[in-house]
Backbone as JSON Lines, residues from 0, in Angstrom:
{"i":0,"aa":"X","n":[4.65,26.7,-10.81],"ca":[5.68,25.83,-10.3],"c":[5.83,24.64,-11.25]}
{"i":1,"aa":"X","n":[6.89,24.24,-11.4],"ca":[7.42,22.97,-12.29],"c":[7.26,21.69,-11.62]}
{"i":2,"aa":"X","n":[6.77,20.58,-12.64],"ca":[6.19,19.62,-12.2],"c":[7.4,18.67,-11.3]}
{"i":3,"aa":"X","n":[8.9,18.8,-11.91],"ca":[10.27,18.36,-11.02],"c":[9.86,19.23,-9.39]}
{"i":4,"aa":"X","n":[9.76,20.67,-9.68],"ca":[10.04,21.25,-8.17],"c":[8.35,20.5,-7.46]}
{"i":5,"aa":"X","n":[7.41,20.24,-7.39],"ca":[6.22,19.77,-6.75],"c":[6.82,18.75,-6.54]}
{"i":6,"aa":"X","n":[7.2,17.77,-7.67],"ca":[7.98,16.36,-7.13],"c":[8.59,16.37,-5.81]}
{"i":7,"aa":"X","n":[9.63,17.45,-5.76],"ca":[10.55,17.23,-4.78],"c":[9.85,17.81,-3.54]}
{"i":8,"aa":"X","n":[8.53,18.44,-3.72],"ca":[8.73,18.89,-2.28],"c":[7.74,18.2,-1.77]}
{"i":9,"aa":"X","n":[6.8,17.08,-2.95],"ca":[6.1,15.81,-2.27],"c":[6.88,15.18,-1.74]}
{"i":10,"aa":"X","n":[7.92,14.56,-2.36],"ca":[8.91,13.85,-1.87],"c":[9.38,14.19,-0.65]}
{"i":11,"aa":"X","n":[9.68,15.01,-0.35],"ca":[9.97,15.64,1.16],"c":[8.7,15.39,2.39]}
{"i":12,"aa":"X","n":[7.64,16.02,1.59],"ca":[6.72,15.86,2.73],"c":[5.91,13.98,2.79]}
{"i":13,"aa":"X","n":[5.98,13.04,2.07],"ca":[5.33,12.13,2.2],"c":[6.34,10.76,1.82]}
{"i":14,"aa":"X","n":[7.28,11.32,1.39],"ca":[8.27,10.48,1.7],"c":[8.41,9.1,0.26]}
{"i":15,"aa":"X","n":[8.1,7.47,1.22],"ca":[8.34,6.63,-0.21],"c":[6.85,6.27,-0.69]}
{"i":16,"aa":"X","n":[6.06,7.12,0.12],"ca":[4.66,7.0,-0.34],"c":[4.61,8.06,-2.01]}
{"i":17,"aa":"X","n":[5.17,8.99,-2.18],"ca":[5.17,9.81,-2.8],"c":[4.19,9.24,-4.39]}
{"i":18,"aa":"X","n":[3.94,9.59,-5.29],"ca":[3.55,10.04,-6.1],"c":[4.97,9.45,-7.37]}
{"i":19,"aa":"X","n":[4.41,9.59,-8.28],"ca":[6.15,9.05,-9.48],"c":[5.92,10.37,-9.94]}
{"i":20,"aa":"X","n":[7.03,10.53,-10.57],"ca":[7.4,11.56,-10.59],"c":[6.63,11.95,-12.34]}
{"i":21,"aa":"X","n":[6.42,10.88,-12.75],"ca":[5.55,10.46,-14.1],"c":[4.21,10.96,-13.96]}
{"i":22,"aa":"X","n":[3.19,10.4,-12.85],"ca":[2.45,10.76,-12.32],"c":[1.84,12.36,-12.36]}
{"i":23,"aa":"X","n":[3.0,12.9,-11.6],"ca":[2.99,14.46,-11.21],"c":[2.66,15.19,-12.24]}
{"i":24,"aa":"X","n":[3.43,14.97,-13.48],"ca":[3.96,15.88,-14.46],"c":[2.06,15.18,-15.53]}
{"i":25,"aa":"X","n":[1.75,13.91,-15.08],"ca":[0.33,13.79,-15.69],"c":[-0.38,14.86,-14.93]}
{"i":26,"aa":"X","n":[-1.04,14.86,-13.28],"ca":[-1.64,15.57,-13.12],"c":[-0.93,16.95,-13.3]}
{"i":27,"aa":"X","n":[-0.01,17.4,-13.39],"ca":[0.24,18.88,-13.39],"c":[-0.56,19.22,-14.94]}
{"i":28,"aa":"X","n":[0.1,18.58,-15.98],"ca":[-0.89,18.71,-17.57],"c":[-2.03,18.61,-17.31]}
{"i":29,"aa":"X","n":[-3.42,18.07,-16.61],"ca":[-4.11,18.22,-16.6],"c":[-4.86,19.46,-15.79]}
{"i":30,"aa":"X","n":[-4.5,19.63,-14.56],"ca":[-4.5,20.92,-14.1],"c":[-4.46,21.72,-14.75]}
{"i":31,"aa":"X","n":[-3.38,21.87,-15.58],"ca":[-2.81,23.19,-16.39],"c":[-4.0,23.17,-17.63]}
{"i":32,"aa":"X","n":[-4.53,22.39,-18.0],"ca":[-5.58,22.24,-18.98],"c":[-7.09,22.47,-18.81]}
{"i":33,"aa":"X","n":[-7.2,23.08,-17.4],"ca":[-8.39,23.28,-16.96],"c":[-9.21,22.41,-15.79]}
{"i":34,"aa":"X","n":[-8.41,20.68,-15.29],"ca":[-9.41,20.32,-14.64],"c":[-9.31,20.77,-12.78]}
{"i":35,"aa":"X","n":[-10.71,20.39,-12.34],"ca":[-10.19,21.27,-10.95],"c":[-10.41,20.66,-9.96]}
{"i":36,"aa":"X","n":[-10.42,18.82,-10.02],"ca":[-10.63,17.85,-9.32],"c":[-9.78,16.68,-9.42]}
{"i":37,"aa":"X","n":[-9.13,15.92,-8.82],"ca":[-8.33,15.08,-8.98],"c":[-9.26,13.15,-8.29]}
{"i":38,"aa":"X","n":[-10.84,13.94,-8.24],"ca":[-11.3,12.23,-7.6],"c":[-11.77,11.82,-9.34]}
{"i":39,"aa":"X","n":[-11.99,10.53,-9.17],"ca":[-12.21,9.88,-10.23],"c":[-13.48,9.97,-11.49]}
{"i":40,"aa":"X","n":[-13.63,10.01,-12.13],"ca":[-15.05,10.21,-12.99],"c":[-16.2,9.45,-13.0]}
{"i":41,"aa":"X","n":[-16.96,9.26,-12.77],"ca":[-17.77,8.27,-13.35],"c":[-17.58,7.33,-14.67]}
{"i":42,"aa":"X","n":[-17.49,5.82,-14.22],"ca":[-17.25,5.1,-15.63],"c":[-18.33,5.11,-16.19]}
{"i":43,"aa":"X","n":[-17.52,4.72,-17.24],"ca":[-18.73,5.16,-18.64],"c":[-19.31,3.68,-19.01]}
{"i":44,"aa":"X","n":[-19.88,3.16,-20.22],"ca":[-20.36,1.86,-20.67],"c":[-21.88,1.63,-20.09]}
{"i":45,"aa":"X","n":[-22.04,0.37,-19.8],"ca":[-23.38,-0.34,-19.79],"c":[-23.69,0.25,-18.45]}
{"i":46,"aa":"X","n":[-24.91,0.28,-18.02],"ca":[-25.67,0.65,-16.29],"c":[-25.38,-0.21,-15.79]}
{"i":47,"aa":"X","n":[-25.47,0.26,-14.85],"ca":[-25.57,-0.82,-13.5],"c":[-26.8,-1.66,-13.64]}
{"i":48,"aa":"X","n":[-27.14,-3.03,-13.52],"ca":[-28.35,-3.42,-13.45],"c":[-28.62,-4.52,-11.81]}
{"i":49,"aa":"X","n":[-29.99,-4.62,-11.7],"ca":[-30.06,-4.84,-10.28],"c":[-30.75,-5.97,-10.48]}
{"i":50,"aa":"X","n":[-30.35,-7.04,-9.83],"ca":[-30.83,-8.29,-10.16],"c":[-32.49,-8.31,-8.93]}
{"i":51,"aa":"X","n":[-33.86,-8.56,-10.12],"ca":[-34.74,-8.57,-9.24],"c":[-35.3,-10.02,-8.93]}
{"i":52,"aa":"X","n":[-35.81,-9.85,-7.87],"ca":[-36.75,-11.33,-7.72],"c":[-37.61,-12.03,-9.22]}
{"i":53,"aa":"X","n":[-38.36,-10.82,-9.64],"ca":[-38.79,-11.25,-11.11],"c":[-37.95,-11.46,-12.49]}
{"i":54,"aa":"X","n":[-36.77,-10.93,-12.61],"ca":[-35.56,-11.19,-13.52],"c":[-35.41,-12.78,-13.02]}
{"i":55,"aa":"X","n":[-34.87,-12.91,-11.5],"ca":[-34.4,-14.51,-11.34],"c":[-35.23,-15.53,-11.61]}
{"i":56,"aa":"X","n":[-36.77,-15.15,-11.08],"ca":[-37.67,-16.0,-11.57],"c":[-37.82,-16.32,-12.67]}
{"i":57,"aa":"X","n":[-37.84,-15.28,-13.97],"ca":[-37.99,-15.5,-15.18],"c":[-36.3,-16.08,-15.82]}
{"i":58,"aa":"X","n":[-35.92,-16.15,-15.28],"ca":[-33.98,-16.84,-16.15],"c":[-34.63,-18.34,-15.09]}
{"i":59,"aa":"X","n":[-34.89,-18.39,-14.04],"ca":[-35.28,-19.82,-13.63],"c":[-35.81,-20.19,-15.07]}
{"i":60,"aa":"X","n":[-37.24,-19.92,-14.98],"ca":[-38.21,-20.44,-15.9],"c":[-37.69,-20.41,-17.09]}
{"i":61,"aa":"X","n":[-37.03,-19.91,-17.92],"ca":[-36.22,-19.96,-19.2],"c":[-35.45,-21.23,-18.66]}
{"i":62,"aa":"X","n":[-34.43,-21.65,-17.63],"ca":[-33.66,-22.35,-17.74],"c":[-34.53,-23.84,-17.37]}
{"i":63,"aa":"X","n":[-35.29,-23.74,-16.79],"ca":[-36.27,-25.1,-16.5],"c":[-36.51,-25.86,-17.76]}
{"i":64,"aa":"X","n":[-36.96,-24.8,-18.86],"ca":[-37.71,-25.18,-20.2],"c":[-36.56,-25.78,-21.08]}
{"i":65,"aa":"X","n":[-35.35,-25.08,-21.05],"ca":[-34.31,-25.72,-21.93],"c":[-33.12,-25.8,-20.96]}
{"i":66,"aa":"X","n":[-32.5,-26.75,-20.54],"ca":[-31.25,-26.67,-19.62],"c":[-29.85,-26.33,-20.75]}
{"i":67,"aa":"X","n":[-30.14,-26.37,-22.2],"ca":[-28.64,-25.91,-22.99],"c":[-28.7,-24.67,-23.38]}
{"i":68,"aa":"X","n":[-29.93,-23.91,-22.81],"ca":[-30.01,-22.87,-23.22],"c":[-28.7,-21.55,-23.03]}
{"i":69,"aa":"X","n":[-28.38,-20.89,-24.07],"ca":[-27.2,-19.94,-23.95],"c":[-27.4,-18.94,-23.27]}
{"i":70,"aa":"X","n":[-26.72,-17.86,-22.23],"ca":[-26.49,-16.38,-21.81],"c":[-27.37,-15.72,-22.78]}
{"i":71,"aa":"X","n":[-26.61,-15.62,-24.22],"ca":[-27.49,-14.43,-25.25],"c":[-28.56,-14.78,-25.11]}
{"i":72,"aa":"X","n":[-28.99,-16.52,-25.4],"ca":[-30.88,-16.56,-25.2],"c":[-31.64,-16.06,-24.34]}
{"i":73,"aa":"X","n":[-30.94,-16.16,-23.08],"ca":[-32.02,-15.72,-22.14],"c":[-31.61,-14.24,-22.04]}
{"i":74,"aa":"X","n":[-30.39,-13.39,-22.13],"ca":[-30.89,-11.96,-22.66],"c":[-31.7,-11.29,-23.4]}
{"i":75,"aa":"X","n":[-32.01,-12.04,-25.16],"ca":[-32.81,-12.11,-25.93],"c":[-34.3,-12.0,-24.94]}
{"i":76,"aa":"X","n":[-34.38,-13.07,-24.2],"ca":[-35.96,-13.54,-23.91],"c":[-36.37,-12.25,-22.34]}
{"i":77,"aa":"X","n":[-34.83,-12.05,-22.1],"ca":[-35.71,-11.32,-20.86],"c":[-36.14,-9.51,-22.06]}
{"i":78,"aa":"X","n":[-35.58,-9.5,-22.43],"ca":[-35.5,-8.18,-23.22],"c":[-37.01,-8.07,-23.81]}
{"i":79,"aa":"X","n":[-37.07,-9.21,-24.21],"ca":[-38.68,-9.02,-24.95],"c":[-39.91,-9.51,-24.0]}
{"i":80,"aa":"X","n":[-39.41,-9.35,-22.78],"ca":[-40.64,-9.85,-21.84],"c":[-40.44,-8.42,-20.23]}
């Protein structure tokens, strides 16, 4: 089926909620290219990190010792501790 005829018969069934018609013709190319899920991927880049009681303690104690101290410094200092 053509990505215009799906248009129109979303359009019919869901109305001004619908989908663009731009949209469609993206997921129809991807479909057609093999994928077989339309929920989202996992983002990619840096982890998640979880702020612990001992991380806060130690950025305290870094920030006690120098109050101009920079972000990178105390990344630097937690990294090597």
């Amino acid at each position: 089926m053509k990505p215009i005829e799906i248009h129109r018969r979303m359009k019919v069934q869901c109305g001004d909620a619908c989908l663009s018609l731009e949209r469609v013709y993206k997921l129809t190319r991807k479909f057609m290219n093999g994928i077989s899920s339309v929920t989202d991927s996992p983002p990619s880049g840096r982890a998640h990190r979880v702020a612990t009681t001992e991380a806060i303690a130690a950025i305290e104690g870094v920030v006690k010792e120098n109050r101009r101290v920079t972000g990178n410094e105390i990344a630097a200092h937690l990294e090597t501790t």
